[in-house]
N, C-alpha and C positions, 0 to 999 in steps of 0.2 A: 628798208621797208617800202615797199612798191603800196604806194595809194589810189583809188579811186579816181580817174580822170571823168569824173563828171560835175558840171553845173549843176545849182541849186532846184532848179526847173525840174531837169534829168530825175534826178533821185526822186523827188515828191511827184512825178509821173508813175515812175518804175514801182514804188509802194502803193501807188491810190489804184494801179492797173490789178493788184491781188487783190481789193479789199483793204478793210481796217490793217489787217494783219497778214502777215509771210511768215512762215518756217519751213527753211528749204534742207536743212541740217539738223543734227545733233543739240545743234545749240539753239533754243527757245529763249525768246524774250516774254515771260510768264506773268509780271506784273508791272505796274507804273503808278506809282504817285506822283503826281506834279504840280500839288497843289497841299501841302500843309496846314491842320485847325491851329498848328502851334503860332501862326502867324512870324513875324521876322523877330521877334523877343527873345525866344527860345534859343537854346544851345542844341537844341534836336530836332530845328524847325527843316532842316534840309530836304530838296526833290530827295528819290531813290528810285532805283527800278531792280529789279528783280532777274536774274539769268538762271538757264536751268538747263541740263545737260539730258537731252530723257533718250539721246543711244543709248549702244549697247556698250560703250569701249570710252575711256577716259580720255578727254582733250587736254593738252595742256596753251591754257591762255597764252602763252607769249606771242606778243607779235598782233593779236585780236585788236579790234579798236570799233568805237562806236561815236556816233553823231545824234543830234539832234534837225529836224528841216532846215534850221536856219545856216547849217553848218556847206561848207563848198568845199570839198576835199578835193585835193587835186587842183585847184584854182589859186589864186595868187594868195591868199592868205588860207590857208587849209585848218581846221583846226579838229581835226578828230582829236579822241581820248584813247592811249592805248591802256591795255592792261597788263597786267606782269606776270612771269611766268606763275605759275598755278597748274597742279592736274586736276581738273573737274573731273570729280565720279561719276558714273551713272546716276541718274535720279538725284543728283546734289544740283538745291540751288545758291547762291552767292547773292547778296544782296552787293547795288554800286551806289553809296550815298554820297551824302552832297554835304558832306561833315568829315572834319581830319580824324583822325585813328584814335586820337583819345577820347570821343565824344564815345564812340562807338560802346564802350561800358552803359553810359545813359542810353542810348535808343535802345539797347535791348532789353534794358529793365522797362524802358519805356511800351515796348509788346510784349513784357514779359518772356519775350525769344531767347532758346538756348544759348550758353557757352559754344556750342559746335556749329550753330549759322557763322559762315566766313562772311565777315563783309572789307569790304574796299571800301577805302576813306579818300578824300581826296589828295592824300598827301602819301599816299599807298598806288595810284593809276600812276601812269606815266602821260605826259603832254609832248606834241608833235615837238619839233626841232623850233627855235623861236618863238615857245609859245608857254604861258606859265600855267594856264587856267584846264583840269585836268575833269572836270564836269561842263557839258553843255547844257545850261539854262534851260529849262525847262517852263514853256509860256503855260498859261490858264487857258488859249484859247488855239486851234488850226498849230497845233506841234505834233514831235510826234519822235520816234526814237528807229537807229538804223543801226545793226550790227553788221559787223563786216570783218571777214578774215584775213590771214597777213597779207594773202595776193587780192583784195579790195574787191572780193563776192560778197554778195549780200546774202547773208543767211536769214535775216530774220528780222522782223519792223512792228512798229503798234502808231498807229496816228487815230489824233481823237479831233473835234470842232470844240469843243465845252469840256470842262473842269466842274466837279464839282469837289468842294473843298473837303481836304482831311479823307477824302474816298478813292482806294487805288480801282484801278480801271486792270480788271483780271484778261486770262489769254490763256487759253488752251494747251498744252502740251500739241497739238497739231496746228495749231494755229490760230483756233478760232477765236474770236473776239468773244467775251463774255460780259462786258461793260463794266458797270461799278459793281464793286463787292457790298454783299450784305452780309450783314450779322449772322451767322449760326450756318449761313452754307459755304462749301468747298474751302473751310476750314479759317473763313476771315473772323475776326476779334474785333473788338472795341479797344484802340490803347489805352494807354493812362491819362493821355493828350485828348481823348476824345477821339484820334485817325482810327480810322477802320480799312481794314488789310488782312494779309494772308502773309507775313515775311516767311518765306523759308517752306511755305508749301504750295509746290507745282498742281496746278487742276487737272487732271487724268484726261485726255480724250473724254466730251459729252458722250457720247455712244457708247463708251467705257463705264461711268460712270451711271449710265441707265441699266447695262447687264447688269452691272453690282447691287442695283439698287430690284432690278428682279432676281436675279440669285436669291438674295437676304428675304424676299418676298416670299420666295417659290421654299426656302428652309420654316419659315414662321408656318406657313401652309402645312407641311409635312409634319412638326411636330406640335398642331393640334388633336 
């Protein structure tokens, strides 16, 4: 697997030069928790972030890897997270949390989320060569998350300055930053934990999302 030859520096220039956010590919980085209401008690307290495939044509994961800022891939201690082979469908998202594979029955009762959301537990990723830890820590404050494919292109980034707790930080299917999720839009819930999120559903393009919302407009109009 060929990595990333750049410095910490590098990378947190190359994302802050787009914006909060990049999606230069297929592959979207759609949501981010990085701050849990469950606090460190919980068995479901884990970061997670959200991946979303919104081509036209299935990828299959092997070989992908992702980092956190704090992370130096290509540098003397490298530590991306890779991921295992997998075909992402179109419009499927996968959640990556920060909890081993058995937990992953509780967090989905915990959003009430389908049997069919696929998630990756930490004991499910793969960790670089000498290295055991298969999640990058995700800080409360200037973090931020970097995807990158098996030849070490950056497809796709979300960086925040502030956290606020138990509230995922939404992303565009194109890219755009949409901040914290709120209750009742673009399909975020309240957990059982009190987190409020959207697992397993990608936000459409906003411009997408405003046609739709005149479409359904311009129908109510019609059959008055």
């Amino acid at each position: 697997r060929k990595e990333l030859a750049m410095n910490r520096a590098a990378l947190a220039s190359r994302a802050l030069a787009t914006g909060a956010g990049t999606a230069n590919a297929g592959l979207v980085i759609t949501e981010v928790m990085a701050q849990t209401t469950a606090g460190t008690t919980s068995t479901i307290n884990g970061d997670w972030w959200e991946l979303t495939n919104r081509g036209p044509a299935a990828i299959n994961l092997d070989g992908y890897q992702w980092a956190d800022t704090e992370d130096q891939l290509g540098g003397p201690t490298p530590q991306p997270n890779f991921f295992p082979a997998f075909l992402l469908q179109p419009g499927q998202s996968v959640i990556i949390l920060e909890e081993v594979a058995a937990n992953e029955t509780l967090w989905r009762t915990n959003w009430n989320a389908p049997s069919s959301l696929v998630i990756f537990g930490t004991d499910e990723m793969l960790p670089s060569p000498g290295v055991t830890d298969t999640f990058s820590g995700l800080g409360s404050s200037n973090d931020g998350l970097f995807l990158y494919d098996p030849a070490g292109t950056l497809l796709s980034s979300y960086l925040y300055t502030t956290t606020t707790r138990g509230t995922t930080f939404e992303q565009a299917l194109d890219g755009t930053n949409l901040g914290l999720s709120v209750v009742g839009e673009n399909g975020a819930v309240r957990a059982a934990n009190g987190d409020v999120g959207s697992p397993g559903f990608a936000v459409p393009t906003p411009g997408a999302v405003a046609l739709l919302g005149l479409a359904g407009l311009a129908g109510v109009r019609r059959r008055r």
